[in-house]
C-alpha positions as CSV (number, residue, x, y, z in Angstrom):
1,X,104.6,78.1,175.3
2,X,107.9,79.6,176.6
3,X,109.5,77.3,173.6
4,X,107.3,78.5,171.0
5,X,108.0,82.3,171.9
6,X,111.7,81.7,172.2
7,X,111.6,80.6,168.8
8,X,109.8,83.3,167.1
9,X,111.9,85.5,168.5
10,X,115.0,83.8,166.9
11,X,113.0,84.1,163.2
12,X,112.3,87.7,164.0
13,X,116.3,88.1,165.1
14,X,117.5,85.8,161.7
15,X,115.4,87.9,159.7
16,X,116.4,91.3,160.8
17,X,119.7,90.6,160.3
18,X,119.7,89.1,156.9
19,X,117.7,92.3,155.8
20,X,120.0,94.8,157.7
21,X,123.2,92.2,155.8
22,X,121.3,93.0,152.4
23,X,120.9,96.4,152.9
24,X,124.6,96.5,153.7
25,X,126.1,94.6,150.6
26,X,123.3,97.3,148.7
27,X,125.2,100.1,150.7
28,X,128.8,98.6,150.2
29,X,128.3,98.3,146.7
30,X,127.2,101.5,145.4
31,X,129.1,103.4,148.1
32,X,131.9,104.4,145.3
33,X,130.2,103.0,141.9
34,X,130.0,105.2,139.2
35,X,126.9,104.3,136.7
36,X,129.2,106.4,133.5
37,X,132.1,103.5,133.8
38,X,131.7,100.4,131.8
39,X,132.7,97.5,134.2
40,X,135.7,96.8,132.4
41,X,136.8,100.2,131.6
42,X,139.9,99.8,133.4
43,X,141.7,96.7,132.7
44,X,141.1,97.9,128.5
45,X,139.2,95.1,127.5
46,X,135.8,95.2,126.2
47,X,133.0,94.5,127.5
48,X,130.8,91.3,126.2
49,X,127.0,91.2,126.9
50,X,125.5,88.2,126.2
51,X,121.7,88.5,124.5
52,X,118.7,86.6,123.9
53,X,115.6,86.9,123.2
54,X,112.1,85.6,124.3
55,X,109.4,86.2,121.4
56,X,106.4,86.4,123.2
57,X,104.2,87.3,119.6
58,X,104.6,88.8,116.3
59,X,101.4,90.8,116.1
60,X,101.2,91.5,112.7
61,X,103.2,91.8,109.1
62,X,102.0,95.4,107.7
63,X,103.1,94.8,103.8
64,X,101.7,98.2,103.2
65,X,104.5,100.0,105.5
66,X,106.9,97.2,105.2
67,X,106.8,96.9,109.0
68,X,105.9,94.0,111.4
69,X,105.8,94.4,114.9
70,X,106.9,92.2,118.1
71,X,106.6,91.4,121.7
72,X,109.0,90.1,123.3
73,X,111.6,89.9,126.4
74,X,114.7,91.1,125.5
75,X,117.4,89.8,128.5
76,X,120.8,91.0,128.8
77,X,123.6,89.6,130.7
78,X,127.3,90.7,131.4
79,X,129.6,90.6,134.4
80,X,130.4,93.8,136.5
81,X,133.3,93.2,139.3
82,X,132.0,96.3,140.7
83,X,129.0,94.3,141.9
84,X,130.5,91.5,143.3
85,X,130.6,90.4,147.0
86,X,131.6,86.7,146.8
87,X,135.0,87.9,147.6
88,X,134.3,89.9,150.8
89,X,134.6,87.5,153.6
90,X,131.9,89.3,156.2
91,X,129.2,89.0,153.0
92,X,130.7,85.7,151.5
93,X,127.9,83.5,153.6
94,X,125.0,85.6,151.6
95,X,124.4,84.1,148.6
96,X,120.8,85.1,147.1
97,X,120.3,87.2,144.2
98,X,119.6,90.9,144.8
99,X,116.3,91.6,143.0
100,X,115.3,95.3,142.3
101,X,114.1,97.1,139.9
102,X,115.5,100.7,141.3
103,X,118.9,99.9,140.4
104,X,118.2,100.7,136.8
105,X,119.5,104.2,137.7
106,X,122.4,103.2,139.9
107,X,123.9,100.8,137.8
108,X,126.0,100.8,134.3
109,X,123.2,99.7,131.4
110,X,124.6,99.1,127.7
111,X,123.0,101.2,125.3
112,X,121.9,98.9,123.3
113,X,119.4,99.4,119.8
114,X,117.8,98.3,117.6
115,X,118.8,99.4,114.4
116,X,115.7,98.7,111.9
117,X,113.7,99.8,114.6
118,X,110.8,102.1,114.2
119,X,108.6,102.4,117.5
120,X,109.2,100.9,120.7
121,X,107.2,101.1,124.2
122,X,107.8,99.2,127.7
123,X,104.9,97.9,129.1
124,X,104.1,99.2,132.1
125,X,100.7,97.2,133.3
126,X,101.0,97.1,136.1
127,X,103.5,98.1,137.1
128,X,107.3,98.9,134.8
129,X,107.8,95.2,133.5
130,X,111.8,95.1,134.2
131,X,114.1,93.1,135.8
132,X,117.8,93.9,137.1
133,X,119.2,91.1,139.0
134,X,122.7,90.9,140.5
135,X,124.1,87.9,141.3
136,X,127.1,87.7,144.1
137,X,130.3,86.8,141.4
138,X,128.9,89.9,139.7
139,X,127.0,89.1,137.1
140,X,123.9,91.2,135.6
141,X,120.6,89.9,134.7
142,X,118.7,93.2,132.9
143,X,115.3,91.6,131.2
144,X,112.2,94.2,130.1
145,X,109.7,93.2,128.1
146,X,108.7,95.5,125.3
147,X,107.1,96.1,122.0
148,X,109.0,97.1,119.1
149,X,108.0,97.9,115.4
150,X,111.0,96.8,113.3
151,X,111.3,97.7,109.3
152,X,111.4,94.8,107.0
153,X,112.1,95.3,103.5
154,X,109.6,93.2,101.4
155,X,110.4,91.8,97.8
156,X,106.7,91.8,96.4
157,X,107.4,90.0,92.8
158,X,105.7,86.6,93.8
159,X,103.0,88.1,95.9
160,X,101.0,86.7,97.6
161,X,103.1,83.2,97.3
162,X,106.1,85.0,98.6
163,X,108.5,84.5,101.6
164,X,109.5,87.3,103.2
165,X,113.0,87.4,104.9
166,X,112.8,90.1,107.9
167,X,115.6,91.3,109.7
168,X,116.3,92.4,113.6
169,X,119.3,94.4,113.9
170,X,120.9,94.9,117.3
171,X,123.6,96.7,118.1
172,X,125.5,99.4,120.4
173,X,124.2,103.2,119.8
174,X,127.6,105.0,121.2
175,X,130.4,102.2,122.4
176,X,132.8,100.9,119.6
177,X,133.3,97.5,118.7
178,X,136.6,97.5,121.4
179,X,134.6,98.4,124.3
180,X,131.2,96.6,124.2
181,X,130.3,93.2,121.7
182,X,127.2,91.8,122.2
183,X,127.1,87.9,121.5
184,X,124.6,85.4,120.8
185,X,123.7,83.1,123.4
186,X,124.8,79.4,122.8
187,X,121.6,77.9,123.3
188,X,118.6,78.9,121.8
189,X,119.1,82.6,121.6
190,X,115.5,83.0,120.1
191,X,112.8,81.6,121.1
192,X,108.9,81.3,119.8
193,X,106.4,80.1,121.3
194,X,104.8,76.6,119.9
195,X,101.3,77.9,119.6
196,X,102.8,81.2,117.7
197,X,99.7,82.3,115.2
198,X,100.6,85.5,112.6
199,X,98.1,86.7,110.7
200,X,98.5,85.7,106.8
201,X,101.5,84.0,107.3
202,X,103.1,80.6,108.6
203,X,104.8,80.7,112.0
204,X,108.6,80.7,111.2
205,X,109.9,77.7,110.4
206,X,113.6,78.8,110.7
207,X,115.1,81.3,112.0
208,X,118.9,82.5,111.3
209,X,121.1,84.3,114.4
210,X,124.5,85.4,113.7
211,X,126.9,88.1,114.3
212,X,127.1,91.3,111.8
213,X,130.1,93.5,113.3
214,X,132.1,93.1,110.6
215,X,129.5,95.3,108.2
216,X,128.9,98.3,110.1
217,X,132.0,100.2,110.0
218,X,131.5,104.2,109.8
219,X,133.9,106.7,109.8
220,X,133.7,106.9,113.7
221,X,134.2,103.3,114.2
222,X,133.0,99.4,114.4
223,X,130.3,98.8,115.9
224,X,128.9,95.9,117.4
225,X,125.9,93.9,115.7
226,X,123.4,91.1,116.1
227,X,121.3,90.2,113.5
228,X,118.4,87.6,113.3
229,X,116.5,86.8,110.3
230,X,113.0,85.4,110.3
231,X,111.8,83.7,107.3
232,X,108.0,84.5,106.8
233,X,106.0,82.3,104.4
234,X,102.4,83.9,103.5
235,X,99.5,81.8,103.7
236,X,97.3,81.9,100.7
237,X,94.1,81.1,101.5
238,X,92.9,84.7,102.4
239,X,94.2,85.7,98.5
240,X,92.0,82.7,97.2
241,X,89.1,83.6,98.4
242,X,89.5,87.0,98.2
243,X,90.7,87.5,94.6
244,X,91.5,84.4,93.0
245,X,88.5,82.8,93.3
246,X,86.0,85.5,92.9
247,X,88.0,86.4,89.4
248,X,87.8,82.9,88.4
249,X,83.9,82.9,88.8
250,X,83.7,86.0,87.0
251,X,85.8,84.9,84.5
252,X,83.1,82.1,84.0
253,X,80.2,84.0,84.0
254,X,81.7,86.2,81.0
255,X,82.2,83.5,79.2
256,X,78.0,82.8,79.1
257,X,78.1,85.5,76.2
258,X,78.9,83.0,73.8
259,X,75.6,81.5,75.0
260,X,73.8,84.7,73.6
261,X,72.6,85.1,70.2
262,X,74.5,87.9,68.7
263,X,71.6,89.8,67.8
264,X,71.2,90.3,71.2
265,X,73.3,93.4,71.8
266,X,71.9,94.8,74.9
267,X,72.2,91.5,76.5
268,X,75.8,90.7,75.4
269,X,77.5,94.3,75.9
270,X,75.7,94.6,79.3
271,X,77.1,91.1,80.4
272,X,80.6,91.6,79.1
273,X,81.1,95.4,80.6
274,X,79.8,94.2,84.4
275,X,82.3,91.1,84.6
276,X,85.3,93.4,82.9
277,X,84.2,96.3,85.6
278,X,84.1,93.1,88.4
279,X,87.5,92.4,87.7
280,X,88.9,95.7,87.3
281,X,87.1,96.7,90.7
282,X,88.6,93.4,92.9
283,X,91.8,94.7,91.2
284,X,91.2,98.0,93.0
285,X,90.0,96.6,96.1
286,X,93.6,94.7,96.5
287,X,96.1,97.4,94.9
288,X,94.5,99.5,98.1
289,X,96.4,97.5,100.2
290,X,99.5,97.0,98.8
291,X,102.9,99.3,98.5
292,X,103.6,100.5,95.1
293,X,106.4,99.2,93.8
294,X,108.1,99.6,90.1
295,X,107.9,95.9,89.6
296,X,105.1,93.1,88.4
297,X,103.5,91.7,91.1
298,X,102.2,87.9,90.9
299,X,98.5,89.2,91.1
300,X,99.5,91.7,88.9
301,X,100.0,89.0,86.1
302,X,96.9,87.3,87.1
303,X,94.4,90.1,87.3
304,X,96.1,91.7,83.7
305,X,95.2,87.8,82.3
306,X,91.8,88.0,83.5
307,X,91.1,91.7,82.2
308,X,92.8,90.3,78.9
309,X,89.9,88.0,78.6
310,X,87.8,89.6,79.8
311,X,88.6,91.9,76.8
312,X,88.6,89.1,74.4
313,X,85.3,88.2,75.2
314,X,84.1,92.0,74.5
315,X,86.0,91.9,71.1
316,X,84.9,88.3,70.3
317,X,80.9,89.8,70.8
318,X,81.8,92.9,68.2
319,X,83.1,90.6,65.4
320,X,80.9,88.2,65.8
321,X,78.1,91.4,65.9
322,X,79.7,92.4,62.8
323,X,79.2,89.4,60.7
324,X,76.1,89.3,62.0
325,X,75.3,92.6,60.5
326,X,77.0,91.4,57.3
327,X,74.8,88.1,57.0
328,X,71.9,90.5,57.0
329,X,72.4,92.6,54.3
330,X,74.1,89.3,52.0
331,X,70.2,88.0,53.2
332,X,68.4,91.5,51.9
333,X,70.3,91.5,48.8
334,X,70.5,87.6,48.0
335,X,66.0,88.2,48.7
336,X,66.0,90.9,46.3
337,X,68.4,89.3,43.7
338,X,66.0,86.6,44.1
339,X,63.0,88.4,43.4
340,X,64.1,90.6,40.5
341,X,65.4,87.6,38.5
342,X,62.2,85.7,38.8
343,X,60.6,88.6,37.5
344,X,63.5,89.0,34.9
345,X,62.7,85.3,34.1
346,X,59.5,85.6,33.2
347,X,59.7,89.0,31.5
348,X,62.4,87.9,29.4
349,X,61.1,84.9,28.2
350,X,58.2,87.2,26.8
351,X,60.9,89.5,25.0
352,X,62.8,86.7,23.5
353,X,59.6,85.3,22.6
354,X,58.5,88.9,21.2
355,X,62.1,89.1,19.4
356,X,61.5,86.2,17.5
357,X,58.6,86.7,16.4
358,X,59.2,89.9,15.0
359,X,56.4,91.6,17.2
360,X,56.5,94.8,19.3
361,X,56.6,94.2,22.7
362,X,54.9,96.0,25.3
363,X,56.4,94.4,28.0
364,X,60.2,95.1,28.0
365,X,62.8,96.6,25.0
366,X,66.4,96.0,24.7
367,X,69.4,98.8,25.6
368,X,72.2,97.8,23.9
369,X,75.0,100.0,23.2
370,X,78.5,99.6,20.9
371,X,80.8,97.7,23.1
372,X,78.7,96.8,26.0
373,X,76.6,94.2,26.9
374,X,72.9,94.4,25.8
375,X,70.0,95.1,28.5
376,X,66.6,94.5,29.1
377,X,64.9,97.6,29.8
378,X,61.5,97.3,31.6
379,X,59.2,99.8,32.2
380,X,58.9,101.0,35.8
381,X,54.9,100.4,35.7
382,X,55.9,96.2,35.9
383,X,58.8,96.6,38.2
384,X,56.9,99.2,40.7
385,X,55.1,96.2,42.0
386,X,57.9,94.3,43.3
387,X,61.3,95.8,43.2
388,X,60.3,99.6,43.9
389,X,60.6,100.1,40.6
390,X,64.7,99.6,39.7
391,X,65.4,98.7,36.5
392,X,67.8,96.0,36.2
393,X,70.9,95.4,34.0
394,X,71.9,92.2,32.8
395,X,75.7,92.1,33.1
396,X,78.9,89.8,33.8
397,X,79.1,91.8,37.3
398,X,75.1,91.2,38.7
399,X,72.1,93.6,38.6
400,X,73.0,97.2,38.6
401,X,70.2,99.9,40.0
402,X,68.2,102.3,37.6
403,X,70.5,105.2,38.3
404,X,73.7,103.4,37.0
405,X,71.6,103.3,33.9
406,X,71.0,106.6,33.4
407,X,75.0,106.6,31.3
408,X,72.6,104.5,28.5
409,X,69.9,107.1,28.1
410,X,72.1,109.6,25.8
411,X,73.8,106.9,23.1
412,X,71.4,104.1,23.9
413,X,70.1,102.8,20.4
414,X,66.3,100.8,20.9
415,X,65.8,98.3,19.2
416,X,62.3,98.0,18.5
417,X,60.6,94.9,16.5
418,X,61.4,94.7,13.0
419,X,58.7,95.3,10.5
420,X,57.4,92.1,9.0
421,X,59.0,92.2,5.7
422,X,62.7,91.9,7.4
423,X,64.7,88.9,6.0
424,X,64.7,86.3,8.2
425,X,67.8,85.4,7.3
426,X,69.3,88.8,8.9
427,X,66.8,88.5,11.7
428,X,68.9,85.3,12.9
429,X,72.0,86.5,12.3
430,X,70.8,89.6,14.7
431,X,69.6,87.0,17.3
432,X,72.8,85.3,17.3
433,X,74.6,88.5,18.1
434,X,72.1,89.5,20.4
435,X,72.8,86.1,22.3
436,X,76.3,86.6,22.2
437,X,76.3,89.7,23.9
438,X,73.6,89.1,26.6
439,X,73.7,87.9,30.1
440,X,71.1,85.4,31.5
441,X,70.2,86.2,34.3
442,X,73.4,87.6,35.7
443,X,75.9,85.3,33.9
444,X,77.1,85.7,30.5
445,X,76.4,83.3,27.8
446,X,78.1,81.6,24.7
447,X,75.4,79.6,23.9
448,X,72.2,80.4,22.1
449,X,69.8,82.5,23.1
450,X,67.0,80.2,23.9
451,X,69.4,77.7,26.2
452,X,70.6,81.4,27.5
453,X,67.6,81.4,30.2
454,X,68.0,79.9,33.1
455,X,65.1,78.2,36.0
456,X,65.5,80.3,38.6
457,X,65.7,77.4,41.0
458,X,69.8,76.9,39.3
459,X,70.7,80.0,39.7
460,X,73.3,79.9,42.5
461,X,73.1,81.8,45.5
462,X,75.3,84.8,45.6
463,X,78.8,84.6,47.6
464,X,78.4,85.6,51.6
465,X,78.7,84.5,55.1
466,X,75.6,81.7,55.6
467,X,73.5,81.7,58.4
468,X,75.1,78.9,60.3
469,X,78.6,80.6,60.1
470,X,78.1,83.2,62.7
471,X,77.0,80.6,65.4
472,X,80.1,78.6,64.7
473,X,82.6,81.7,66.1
474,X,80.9,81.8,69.4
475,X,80.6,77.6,69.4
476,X,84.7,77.5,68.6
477,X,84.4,80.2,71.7
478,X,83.1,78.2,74.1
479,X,86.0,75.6,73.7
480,X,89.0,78.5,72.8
481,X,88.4,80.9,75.8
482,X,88.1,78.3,78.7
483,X,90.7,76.1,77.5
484,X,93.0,79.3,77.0
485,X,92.3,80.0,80.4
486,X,93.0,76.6,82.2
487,X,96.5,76.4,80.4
488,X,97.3,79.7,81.3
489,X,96.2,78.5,85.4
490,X,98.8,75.8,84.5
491,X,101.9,78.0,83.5
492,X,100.8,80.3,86.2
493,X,100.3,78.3,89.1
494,X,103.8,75.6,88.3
495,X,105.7,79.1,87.9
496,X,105.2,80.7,91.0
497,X,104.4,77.8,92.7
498,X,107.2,75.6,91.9
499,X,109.9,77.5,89.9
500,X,109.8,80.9,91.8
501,X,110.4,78.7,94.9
502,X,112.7,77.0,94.1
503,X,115.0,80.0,93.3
């Protein structure tokens, strides 16, 4: 028991006096220091810190603000002479570090910055996260951990298949390059953590440290600079779900108009405005987020392709609406051509007949007229039955309406049957010139009047778009717009994909 006291005691005594020999080298070192001198203000040489860095996370990449923000611990080192007791021989046998985290205030700091810095904090959970430790030849460990928000100036031409090279910029705030440098550690002077995640981007791959004194001269002086570049790649995943696929989709569910018959407007319009309004409003939903620059974007291209067919899907629908419209009214007329010459047929067979014969006829009289073609004139009572009574006028150019007849009413000379004691010699030649200056049925005629007359199942239809003609535009469609679309995927994709990167 007396053995085990003694000793205790000696702990107790060992102890006291290597707290009361710390306190002392504490005391003898900042008994004359003076925290406004650099450490080798003096002897005229500068001062060299050495720097690294710890990244602890890079929280996020803010494209909007062209900002990203890290956490890291930034350590500085240098040697201060002032600090040193290795040399005194009553403190030479003490050779632990002196830890604390007071001497922040009693001690020459370098005022170092960060020049693209924005915001910065010290965390301070729980307690101020610092360290100053001074080792015995002098040298000067000062750590912190902080948060900083750094600018990064973003080129956004092949967004969102960009690489963004961002920039932290270290350097002294007041000290010329002649009194402080800060260097580089040899080894590893930035670190990253292996499980490092950044949102929308790949962790960086490589990172570039060097030494940037030489640019920053002002007209008070050199200054001393670090630099270290991070080279961001963005993932994009989030941008193919998000825009690229979606306008793909849509791109294909436009395309379903040329599935639509044209006649059905409602349907087609309808269709084409919702996916041109999808696309413009995912177009929107991204440009939200985004800086606005004076240049093209890469998703700029894309979504201005996919409005651009979008478009030519619209104006596809309103040509092939328009032809549709066309076929129509070539049907109506070619129906009522149709009808008017059967009747014509039948009616003039009867006034040839009546001609010949020498016999009025109640049925129809000729219009002829110096010059002009002769015409059939047929009373409205026959025609009011099926052609709304028009009266129809035999000519090289087609059937004319009853008010483009009305010119013939003032000089039009009828020619009514001849009496019976006409020669017939006369009444042939009359025929003849009556055949000669006739149309059958809406073509003129050089041979005689009775092959004049046409069946009305040879005579030709008239000249038009045909009913299978409108149905080809949107079956070329269906081929034209999807392939125009996958080449244009091609060019797009092997350009910024391939080209852009390798530039």
């Amino acid at each position: 028991m007396i053995s085990f006291g003694f000793l205790w005691i000696t702990v107790g005594v060992a102890l006291t006096n290597e707290l009361s020999i710390r306190d002392q080298i504490v005391n003898s070192l900042f008994e004359k220091y003076d925290v406004k001198v650099r450490p080798s203000e003096y002897t005229q040489n500068e001062t060299v810190v050495t720097v690294y860095i710890s990244i602890s996370a890079i929280t996020s990449v803010d494209v909007m603000n062209m900002q990203y923000t890290v956490d890291m611990l930034l350590r500085q080192q240098w040697r201060d002479p002032r600090l040193a007791w290795d040399h005194n021989p009553r403190y030479s046998n003490y050779t632990k570090n002196i830890v604390s985290p007071t001497f922040k205030t009693k001690i020459w700091i370098p005022d170092l910055f960060f020049r693209n810095g924005k915001e910065g904090r010290l965390h301070k959970i729980t307690c101020e996260n610092l360290l100053i430790r001074i080792q015995p030849n002098g040298d000067v460990l000062y750590s912190q951990k902080i948060t900083m928000r750094l600018a990064c100036q973003m080129h956004l031409r092949t967004f969102p298949m960009d690489t963004q090279e961002c920039d932290m910029d270290i350097g002294s705030y007041g000290y010329t390059l002649e009194q402080l440098r800060f260097v580089w550690r040899n080894e590893t002077p930035v670190t990253l953590p292996r499980d490092l995640q950044i949102s929308e981007f790949d962790p960086p791959e490589e990172m570039i440290p060097h030494d940037c004194s030489n640019l920053y001269k002002t007209t008070t002086g050199q200054y001393t600079c670090l630099n270290v570049t991070f080279l961001l790649s963005r993932q994009i995943g989030y941008w193919l779900a998000s825009t690229y696929i979606p306008n793909t989709l849509i791109m294909v569910v436009s395309w379903l108009n040329f599935w639509v018959s044209p006649e059905a407007v409602p349907a087609r319009v309808n269709l084409s405005l919702l996916t041109l309004l999808g696309v413009i409003t995912q177009t929107t939903s991204y440009a939200s987020t985004l800086p606005r620059v004076s240049y093209i974007k890469a998703i700029d291209v894309w979504t201005i392709a996919c409005i651009a067919f979008n478009s030519g899907v619209l104006l596809e629908f309103a040509f092939a609406s328009h032809l549709s419209k066309q076929r129509k009214i070539s049907e109506w007329q070619a129906e009522v051509r149709k009808m008017v010459r059967r009747e014509l047929a039948s009616w003039c067979n009867t006034c040839q007949q009546s001609y010949d014969q020498n016999e009025p006829s109640s049925v129809c009289h000729l219009i002829s007229e110096p010059g002009k073609p002769a015409s059939f004139g047929v009373p409205n009572s026959r025609l009011s039955e099926s052609s709304s009574k028009m009266l129809v006028r035999m000519t090289s150019s087609g059937l004319s309406s009853a008010s483009s007849m009305k010119e013939y009413n003032s000089n039009s000379m009828f020619y009514k049957s001849r009496r019976a004691g006409k020669h017939p010699e006369q009444r042939w030649m009359e025929r003849e010139h009556f055949a000669s200056r006739t149309t059958a049925i809406g073509f003129e005629s050089s041979t005689p009047a009775k092959d004049a007359l046409l069946p009305v199942s040879e005579i030709p239809e008239p000249a038009g778009p045909k009913r299978g003609e409108i149905n080809e535009i949107d079956m070329y469609s269906r081929f034209i717009f999807p392939a125009g679309f996958i080449i244009y995927n091609c060019i797009y994709w092997v350009y910024y994909l391939v080209l852009m990167k390798h530039k």
